[in-house]
N, CA and C atoms as an extended XYZ file, in Angstrom:
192
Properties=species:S:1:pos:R:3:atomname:S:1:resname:S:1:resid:I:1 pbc="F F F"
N      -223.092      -64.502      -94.247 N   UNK     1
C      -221.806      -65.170      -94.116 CA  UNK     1
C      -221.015      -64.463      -93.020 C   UNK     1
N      -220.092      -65.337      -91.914 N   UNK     2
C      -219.652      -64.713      -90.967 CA  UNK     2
C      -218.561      -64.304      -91.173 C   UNK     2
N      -217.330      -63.530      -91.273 N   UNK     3
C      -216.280      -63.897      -91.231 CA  UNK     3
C      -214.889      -63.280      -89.877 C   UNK     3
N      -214.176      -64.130      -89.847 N   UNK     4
C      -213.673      -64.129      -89.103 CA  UNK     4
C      -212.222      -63.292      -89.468 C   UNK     4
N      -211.342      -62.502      -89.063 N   UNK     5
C      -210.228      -61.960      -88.704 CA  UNK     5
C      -208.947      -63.138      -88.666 C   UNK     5
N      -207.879      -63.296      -89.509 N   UNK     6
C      -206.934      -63.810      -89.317 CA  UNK     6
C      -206.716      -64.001      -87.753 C   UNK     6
N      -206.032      -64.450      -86.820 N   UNK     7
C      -205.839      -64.722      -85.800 CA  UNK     7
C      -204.632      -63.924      -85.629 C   UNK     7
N      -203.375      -64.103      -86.150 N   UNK     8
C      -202.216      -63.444      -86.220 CA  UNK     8
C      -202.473      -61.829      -86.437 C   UNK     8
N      -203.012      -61.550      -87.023 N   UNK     9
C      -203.153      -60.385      -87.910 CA  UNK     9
C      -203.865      -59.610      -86.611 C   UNK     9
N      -204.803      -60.509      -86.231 N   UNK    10
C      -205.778      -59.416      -84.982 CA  UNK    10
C      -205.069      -59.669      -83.610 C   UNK    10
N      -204.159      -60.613      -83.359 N   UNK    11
C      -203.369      -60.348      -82.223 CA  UNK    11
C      -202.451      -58.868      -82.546 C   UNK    11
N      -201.576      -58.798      -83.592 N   UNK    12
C      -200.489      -57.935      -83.660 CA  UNK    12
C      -201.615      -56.386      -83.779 C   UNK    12
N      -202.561      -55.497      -84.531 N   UNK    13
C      -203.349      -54.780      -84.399 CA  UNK    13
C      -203.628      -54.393      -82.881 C   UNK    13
N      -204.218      -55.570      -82.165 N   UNK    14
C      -204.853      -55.354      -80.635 CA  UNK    14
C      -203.500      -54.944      -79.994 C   UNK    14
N      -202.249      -55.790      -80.271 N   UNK    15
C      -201.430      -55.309      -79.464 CA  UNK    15
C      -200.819      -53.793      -79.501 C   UNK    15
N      -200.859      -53.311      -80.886 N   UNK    16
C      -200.106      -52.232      -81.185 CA  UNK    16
C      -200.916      -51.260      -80.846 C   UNK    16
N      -202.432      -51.119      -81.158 N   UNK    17
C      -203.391      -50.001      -80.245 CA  UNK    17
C      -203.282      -50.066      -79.109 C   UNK    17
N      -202.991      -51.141      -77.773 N   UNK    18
C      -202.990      -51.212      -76.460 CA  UNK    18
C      -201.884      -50.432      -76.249 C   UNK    18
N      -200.360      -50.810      -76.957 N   UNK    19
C      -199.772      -50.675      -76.527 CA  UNK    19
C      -199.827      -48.836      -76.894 C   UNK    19
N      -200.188      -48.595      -77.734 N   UNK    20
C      -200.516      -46.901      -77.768 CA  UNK    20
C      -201.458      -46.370      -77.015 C   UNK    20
N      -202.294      -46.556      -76.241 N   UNK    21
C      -203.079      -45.757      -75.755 CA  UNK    21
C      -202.577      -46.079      -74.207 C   UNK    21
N      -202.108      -47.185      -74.003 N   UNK    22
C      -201.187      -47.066      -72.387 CA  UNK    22
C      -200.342      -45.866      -72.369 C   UNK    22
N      -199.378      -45.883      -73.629 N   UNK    23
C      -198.139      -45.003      -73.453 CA  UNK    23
C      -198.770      -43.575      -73.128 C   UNK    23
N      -199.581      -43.486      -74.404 N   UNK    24
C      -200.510      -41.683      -74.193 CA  UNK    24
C      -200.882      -41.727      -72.604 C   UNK    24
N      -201.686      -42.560      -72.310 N   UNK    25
C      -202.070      -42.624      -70.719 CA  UNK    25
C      -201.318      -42.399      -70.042 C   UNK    25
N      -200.102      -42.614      -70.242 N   UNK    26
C      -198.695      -42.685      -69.301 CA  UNK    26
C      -198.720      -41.109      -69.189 C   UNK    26
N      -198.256      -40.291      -70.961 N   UNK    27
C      -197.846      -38.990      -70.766 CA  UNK    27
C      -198.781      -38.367      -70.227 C   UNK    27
N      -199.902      -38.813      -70.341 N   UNK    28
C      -201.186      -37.288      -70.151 CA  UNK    28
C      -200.845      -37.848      -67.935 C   UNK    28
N      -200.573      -38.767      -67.597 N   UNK    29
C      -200.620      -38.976      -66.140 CA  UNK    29
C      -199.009      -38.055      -65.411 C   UNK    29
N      -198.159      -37.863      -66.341 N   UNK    30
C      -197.030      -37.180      -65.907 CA  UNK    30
C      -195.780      -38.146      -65.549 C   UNK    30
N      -195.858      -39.421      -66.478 N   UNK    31
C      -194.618      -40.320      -66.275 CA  UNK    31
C      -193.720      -40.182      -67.478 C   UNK    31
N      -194.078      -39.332      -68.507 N   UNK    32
C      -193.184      -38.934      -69.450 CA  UNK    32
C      -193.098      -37.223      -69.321 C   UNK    32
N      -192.112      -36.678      -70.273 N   UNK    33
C      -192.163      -35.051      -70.647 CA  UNK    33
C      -193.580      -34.887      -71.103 C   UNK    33
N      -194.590      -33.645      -71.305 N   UNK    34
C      -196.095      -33.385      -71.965 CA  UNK    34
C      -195.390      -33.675      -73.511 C   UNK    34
N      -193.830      -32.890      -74.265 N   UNK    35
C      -193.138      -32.778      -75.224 CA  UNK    35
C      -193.239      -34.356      -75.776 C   UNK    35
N      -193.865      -35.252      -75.261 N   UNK    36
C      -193.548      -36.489      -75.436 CA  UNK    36
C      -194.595      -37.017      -76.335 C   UNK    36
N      -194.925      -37.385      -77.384 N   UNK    37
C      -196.313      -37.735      -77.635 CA  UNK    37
C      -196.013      -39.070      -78.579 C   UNK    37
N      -196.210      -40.389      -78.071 N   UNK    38
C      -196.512      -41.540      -78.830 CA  UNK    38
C      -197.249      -41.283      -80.546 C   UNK    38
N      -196.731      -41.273      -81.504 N   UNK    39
C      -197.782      -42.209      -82.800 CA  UNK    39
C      -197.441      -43.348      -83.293 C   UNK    39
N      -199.305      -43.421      -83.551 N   UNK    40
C      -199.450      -44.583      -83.698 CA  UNK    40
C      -199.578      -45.238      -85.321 C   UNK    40
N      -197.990      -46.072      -85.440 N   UNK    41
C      -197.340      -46.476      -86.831 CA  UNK    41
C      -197.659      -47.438      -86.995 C   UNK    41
N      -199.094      -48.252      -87.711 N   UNK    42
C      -199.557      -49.682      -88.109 CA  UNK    42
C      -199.081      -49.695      -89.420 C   UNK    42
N      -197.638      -50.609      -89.242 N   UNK    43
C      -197.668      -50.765      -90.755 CA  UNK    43
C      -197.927      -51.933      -91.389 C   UNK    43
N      -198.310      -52.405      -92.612 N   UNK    44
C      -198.792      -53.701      -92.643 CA  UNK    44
C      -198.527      -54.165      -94.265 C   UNK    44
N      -197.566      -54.330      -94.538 N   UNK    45
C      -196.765      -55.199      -95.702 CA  UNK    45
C      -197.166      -56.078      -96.290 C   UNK    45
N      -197.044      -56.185      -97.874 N   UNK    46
C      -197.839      -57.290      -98.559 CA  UNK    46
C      -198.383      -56.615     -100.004 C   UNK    46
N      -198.425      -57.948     -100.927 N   UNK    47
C      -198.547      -57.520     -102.405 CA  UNK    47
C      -200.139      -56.900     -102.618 C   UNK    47
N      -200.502      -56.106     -103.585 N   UNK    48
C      -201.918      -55.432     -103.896 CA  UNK    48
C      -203.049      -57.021     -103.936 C   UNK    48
N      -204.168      -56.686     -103.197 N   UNK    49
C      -204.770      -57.814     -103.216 CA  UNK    49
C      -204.908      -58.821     -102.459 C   UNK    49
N      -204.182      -58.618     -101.472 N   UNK    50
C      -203.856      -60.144     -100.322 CA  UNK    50
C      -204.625      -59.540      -99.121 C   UNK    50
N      -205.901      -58.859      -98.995 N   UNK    51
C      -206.910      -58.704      -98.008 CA  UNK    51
C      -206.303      -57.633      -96.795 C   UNK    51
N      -205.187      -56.707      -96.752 N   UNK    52
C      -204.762      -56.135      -96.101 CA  UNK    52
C      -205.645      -55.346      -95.070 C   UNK    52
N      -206.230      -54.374      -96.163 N   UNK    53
C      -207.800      -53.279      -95.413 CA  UNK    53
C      -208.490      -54.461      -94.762 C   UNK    53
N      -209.382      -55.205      -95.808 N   UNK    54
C      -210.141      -56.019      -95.421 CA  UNK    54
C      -209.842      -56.675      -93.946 C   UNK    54
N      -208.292      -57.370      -93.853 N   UNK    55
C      -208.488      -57.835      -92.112 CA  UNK    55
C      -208.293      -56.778      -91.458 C   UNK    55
N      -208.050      -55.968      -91.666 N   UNK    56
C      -207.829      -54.343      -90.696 CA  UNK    56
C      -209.214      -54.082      -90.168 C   UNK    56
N      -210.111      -53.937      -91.474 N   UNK    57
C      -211.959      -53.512      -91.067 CA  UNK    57
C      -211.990      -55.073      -90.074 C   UNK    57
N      -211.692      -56.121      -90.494 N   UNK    58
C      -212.633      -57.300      -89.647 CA  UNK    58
C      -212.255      -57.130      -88.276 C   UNK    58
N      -210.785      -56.881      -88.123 N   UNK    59
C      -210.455      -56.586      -86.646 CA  UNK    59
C      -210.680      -55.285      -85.860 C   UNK    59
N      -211.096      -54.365      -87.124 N   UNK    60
C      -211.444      -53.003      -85.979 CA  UNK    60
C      -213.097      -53.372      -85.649 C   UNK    60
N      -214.338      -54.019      -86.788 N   UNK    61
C      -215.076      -54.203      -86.248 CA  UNK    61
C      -215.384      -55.155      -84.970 C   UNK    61
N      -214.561      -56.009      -84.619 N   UNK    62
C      -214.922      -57.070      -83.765 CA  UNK    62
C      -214.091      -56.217      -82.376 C   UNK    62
N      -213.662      -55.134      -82.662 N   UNK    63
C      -213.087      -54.289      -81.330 CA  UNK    63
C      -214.258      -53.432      -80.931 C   UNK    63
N      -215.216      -52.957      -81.914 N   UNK    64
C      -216.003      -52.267      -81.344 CA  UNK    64
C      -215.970      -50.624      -81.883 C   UNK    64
């Protein structure tokens, strides 16, 4: 059985890792202070049971 990743769910994920590993890229290149260090806060809201992990694993596997 295949399954597929919410659509919503794996846009907002892809965006929030991109947008963290640009910023780090930024500091380690010298466009921020070194004192500067991005983390990375996925937070992801919702009652026990409504597949939270589960689309998290489907979208980290289909990233690779």
């Amino acid at each position: 059985m295949l399954l597929h990743p919410c659509v919503r769910c794996q846009s907002n994920i892809v965006c929030c890792l991109q947008l963290h590993i640009v910023k780090n890229y930024m500091v380690e290149k010298g466009c921020f202070d070194t004192q500067t260090r991005v983390p990375l806060i996925l937070g992801i809201w919702g009652p026990k049971g409504q597949g939270k992990s589960f689309q998290c694993e489907l979208v980290f596997k289909k990233m690779g």
